[in-house]
C-alpha positions as CSV (number, residue, x, y, z in Angstrom):
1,X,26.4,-17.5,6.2
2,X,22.8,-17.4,7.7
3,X,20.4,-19.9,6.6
4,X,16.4,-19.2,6.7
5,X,13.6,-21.5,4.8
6,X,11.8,-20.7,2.1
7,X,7.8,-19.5,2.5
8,X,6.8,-22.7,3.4
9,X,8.8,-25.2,1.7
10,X,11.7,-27.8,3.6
11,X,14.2,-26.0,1.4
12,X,17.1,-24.1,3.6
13,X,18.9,-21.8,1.8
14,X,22.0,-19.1,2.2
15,X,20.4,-15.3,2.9
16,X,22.6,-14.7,0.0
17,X,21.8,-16.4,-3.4
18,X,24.7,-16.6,-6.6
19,X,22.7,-15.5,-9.9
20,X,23.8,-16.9,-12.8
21,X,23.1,-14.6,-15.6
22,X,26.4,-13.2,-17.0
23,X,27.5,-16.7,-17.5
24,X,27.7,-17.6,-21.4
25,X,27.8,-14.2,-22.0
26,X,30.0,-11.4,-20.1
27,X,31.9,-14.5,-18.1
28,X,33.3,-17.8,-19.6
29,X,32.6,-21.4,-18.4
30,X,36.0,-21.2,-16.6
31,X,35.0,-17.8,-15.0
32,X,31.8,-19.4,-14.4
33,X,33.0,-22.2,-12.3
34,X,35.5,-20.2,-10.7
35,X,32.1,-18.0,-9.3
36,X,30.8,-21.3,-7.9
37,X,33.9,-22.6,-6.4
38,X,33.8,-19.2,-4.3
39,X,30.1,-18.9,-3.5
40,X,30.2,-22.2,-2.1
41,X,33.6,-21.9,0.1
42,X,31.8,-18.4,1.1
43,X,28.9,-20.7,2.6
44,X,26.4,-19.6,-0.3
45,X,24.1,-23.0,-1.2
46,X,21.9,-21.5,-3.2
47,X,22.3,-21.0,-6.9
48,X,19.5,-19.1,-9.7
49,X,19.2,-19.4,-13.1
50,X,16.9,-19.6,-15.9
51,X,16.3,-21.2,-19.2
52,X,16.1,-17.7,-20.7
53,X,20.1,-16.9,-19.9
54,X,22.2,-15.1,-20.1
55,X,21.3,-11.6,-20.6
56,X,21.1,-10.3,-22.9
57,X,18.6,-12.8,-24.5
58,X,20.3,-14.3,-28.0
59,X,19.7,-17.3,-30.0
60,X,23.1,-17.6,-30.5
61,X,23.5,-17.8,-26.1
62,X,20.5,-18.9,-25.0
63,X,20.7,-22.2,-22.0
64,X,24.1,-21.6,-22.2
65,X,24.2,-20.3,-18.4
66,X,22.3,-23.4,-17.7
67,X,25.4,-25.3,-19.3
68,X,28.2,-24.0,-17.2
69,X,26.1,-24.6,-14.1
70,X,25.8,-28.5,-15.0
71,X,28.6,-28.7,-15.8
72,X,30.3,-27.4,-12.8
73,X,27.5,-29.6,-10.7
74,X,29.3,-32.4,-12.6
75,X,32.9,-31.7,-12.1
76,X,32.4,-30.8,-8.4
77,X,30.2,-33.8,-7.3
78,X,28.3,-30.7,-5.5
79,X,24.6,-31.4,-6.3
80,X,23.5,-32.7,-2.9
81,X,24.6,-29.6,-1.0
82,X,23.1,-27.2,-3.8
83,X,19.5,-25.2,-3.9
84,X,19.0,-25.2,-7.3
85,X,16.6,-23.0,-8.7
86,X,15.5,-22.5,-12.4
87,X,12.6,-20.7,-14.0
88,X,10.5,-21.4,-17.5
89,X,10.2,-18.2,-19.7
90,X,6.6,-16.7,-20.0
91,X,5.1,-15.2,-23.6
92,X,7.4,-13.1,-25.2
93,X,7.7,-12.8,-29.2
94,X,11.0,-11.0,-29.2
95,X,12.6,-14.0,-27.9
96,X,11.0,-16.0,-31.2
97,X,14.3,-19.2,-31.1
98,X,12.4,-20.4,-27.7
99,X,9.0,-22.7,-28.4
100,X,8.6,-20.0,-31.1
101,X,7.9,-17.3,-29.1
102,X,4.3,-18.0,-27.5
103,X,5.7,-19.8,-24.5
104,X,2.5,-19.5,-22.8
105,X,2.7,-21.0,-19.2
106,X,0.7,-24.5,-19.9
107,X,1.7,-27.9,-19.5
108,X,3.2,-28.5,-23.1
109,X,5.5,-25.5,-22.8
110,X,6.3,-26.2,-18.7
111,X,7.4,-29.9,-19.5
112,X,9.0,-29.5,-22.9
113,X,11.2,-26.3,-20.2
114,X,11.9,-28.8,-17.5
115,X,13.1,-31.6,-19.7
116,X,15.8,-29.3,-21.3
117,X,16.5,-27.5,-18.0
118,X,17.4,-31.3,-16.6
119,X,19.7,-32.1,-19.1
120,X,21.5,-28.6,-19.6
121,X,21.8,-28.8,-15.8
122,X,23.1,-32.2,-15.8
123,X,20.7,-33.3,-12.8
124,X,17.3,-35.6,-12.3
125,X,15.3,-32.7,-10.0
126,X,15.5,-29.3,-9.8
127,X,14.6,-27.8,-5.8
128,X,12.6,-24.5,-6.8
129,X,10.8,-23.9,-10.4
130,X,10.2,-20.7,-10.9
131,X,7.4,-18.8,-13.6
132,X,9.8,-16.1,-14.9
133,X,6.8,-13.8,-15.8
134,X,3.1,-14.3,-16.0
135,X,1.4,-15.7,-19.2
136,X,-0.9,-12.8,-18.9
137,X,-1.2,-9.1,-19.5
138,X,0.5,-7.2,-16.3
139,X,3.0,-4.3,-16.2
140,X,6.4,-5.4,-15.6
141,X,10.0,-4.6,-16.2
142,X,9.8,-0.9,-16.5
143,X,5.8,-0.6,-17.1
144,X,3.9,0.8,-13.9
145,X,0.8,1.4,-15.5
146,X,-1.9,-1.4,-16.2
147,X,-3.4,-1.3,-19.4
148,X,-6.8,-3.0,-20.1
149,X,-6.4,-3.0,-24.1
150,X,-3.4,-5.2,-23.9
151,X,-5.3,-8.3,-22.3
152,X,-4.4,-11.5,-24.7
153,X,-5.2,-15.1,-24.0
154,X,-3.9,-16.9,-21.3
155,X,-3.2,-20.1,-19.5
156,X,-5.0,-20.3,-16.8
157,X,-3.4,-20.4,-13.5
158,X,-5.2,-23.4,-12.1
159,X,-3.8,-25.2,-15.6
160,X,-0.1,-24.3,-14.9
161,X,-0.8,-25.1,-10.9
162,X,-1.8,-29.1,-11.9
163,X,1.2,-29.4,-14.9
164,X,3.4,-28.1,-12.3
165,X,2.0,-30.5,-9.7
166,X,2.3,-33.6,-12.1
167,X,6.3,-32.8,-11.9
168,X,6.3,-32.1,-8.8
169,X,4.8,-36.1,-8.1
170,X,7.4,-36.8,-10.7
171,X,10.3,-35.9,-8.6
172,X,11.6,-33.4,-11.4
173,X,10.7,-30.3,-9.0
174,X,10.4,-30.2,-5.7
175,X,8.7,-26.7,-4.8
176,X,7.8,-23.9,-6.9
177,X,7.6,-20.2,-7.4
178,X,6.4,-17.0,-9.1
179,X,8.0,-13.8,-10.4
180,X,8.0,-10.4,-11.4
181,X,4.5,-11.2,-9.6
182,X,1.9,-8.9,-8.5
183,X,0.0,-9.4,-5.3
184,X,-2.9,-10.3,-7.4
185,X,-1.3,-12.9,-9.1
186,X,0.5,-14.4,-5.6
187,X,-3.6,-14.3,-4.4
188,X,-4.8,-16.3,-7.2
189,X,-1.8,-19.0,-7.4
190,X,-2.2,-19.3,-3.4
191,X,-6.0,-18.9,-4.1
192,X,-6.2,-21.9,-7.0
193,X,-3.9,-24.2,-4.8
194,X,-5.9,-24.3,-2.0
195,X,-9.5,-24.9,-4.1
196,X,-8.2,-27.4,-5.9
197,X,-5.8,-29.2,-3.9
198,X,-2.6,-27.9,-5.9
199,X,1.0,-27.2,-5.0
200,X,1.6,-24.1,-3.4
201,X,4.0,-21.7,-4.3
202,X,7.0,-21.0,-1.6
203,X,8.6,-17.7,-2.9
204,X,8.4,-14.8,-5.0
205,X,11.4,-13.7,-7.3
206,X,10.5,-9.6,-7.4
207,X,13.0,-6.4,-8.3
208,X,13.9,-4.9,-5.2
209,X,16.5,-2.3,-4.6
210,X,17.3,1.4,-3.3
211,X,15.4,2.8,-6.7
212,X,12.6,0.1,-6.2
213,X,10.8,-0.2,-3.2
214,X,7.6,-1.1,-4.4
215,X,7.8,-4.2,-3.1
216,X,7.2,-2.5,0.7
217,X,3.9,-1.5,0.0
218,X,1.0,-3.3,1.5
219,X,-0.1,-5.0,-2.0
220,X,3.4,-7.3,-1.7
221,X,4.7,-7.3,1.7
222,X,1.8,-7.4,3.5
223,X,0.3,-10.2,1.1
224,X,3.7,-12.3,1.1
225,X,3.9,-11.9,4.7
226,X,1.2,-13.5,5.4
227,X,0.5,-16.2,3.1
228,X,4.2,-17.2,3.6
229,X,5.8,-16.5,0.3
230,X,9.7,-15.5,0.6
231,X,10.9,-13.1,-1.4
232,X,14.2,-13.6,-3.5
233,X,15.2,-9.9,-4.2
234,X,16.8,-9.4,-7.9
235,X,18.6,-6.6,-9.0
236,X,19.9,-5.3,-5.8
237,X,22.3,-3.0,-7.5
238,X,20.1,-1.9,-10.5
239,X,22.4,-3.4,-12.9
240,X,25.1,-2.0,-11.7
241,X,24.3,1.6,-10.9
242,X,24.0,1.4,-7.2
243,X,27.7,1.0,-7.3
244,X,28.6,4.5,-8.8
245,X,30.2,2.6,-11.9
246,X,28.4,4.4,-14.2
247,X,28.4,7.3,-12.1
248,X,32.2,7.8,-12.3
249,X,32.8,6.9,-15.8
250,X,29.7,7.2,-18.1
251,X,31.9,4.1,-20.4
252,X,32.3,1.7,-17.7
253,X,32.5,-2.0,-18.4
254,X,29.3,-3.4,-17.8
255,X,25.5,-4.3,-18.6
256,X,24.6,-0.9,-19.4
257,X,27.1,0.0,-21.7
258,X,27.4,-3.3,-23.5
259,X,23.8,-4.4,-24.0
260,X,21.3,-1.7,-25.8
261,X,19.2,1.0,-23.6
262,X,16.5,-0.7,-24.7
263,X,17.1,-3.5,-22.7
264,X,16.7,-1.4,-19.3
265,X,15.9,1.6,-20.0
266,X,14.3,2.1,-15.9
267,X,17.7,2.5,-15.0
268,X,18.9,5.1,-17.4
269,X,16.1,7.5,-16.3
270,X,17.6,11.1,-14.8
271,X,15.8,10.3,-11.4
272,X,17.9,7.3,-11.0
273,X,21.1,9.0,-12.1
274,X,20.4,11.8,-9.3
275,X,19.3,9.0,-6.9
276,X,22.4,7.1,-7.1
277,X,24.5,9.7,-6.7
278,X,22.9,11.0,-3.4
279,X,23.5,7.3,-1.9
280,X,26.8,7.5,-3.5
281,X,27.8,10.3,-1.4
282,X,26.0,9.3,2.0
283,X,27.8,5.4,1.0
284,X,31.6,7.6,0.9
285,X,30.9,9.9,4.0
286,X,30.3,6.5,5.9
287,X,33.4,4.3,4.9
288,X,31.4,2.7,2.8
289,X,31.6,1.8,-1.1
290,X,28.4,2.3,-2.7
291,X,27.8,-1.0,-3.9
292,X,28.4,-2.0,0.0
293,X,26.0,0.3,1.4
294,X,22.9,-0.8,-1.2
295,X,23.8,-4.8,-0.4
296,X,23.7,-4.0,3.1
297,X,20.8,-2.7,2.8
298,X,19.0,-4.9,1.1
299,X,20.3,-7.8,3.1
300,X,19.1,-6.5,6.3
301,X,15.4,-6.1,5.2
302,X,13.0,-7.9,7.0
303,X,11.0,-9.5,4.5
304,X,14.1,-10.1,2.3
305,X,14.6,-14.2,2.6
306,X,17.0,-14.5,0.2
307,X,19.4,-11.3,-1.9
308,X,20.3,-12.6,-5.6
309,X,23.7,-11.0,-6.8
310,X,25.4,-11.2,-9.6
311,X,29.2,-10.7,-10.8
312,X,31.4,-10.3,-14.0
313,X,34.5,-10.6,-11.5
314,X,35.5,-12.4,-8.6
315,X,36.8,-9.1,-7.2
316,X,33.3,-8.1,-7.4
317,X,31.8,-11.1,-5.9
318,X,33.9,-10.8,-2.9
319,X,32.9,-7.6,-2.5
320,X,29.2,-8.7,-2.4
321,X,29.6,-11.1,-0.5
322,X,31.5,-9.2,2.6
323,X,28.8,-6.8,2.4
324,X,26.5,-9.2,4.6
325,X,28.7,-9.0,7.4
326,X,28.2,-5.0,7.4
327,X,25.3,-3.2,9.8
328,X,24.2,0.1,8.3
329,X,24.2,3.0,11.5
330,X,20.7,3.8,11.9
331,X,21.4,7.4,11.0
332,X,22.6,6.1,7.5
333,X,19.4,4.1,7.3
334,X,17.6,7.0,8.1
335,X,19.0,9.2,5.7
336,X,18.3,6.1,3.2
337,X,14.8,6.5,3.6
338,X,14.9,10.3,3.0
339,X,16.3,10.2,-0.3
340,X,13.5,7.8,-1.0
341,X,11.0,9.9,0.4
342,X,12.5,12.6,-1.9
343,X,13.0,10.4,-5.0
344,X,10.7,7.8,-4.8
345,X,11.2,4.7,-6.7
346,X,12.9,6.1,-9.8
347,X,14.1,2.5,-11.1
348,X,10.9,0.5,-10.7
């Protein structure tokens, strides 16, 4: 398993990273563990989560995926050979049972996040803290469109820069990051750390898969590129659609059918249905499954550092796993890119 750095941090990490968030909710602690154990005979170091999961978001659930993480940590003695990467929720009132709700990104709610992300992860430091959305108005998960009359107060970025530095001199962090991040807001952080002598953020957590390439255009890449911020791409499958699940039997097992449309309703949309099953059929007429052919992909991007997946099934995780080893022809990559050109970004 290849190893690159992240952005400009010390941290080496596996080009493939295990995410995290079915665990405490579609897969069991034992299921949990048994993901881990793989991953890391499989040559994967690297290992995201967030005080938020699992997914779906429930009171009932929530820091549970943070559990089964320290507590595998724990039992394997494994800590010293693990990335470990985390991230603090932004404002959101739906999910009310965390800080009530108005977990604006300032120092009160960033330390009172760490503290319980130590102890649920059993561990004295975590290696990458991540801002799981911004504090302040900006279209994400689904939204495209920026809309003035929905600016709220904010933290200001400077403010989370120096509580996150305080942590960082702490030893409870040791680099940190942004996402679902525009290239505005990877400016400003980058912007505010060097003014005011602040850390600086190493990678950017964005969507990125065959329905949404947004990322390519010159507002991220060309920003990330060359201020030396590494992206982690999530969702490389679009919750499971890129591998013709859904496609095959409407009812199959799986995010989409077990958690309400509400919850991501980007990748229900017709264009992504027609999308998926045009790289369906060019995946098949290549030997190739389709979840194969979108990892593949996405692993052999460029700008990609590091490729989150995600599993319910250690079938599945093999599978995603193997796909790293694959090259894509260049006439199938070619053909990729004309279904985008003809069905641009339908899941972004």
């Amino acid at each position: 398993m290849d190893r690159v750095t992240l952005g400009a941090s010390d941290l080496k990490v596996s080009k493939i990273c295990l995410g995290s968030m079915t665990f405490g909710e579609q897969n069991s602690e034992a299921e949990a563990h048994d993901q881990l154990d793989y991953a890391f005979e499989r040559g994967i170091n690297f290992i995201d989560t967030a005080e938020m999961y699992p997914v779906m978001p429930r009171a009932e659930t929530q820091g549970a995926t943070e559990r089964f993480i320290g507590s595998w940590l724990k039992k394997s003695g494994r800590r010293g050979a693990v990335v470990l990467a985390t991230k603090v929720a932004g404002p959101n009132p739906n999910i009310h049972w965390l800080r009530g709700g108005a977990n604006d990104l300032d120092p009160a709610n960033i330390r009172a996040a760490v503290e319980t992300s130590l102890r649920r992860l059993q561990t004295d430091h975590i290696d990458l803290y991540q801002l799981h959305w911004p504090s302040r108005n900006v279209p994400i998960f689904g939204a495209n469109a920026f809309q003035p009359q929905a600016e709220h107060p904010s933290a200001a970025i400077e403010d989370t820069l120096a509580a996150l530095g305080q942590l960082i001199e702490q030893g409870k962090i040791g680099h940190i990051g942004v996402s679902n991040e525009s290239s505005w807001g990877v400016s400003e952080y980058i912007k505010q750390s060097e003014l005011k002598g602040l850390p600086r953020i190493a990678t950017i957590q964005n969507l990125y898969n065959l329905t949404a390439r947004n990322y390519e255009t010159s507002l991220l890449t060309e920003t990330c590129f060359r201020e030396n911020v590494g992206l982690l791409a999530y969702s490389p499958l679009a919750f499971g659609q890129l591998s013709a699940k859904y496609l095959d039997n409407p009812q199959a097992a799986g995010r989409l059918t077990l958690f309400p449309p509400t919850w991501s309703p980007r990748y229900l949309r017709p264009g992504v249905l027609a999308a998926v099953a045009e790289y369906a059929a060019l995946a098949r007429a290549n030997g190739m499954t389709p979840a194969q052919m979108a990892l593949a992909w996405c692993y052999s991007r460029w700008f990609v550092a590091s490729t989150i997946i995600g599993a319910t099934s250690l079938e599945q995780l093999k599978e995603n796993i193997d796909a790293c080893s694959l090259r894509l022809p260049d006439e199938v990559a070619l053909r990729i890119d004309a279904i985008h050109a003809g069905r641009p970004n339908p899941g972004q």
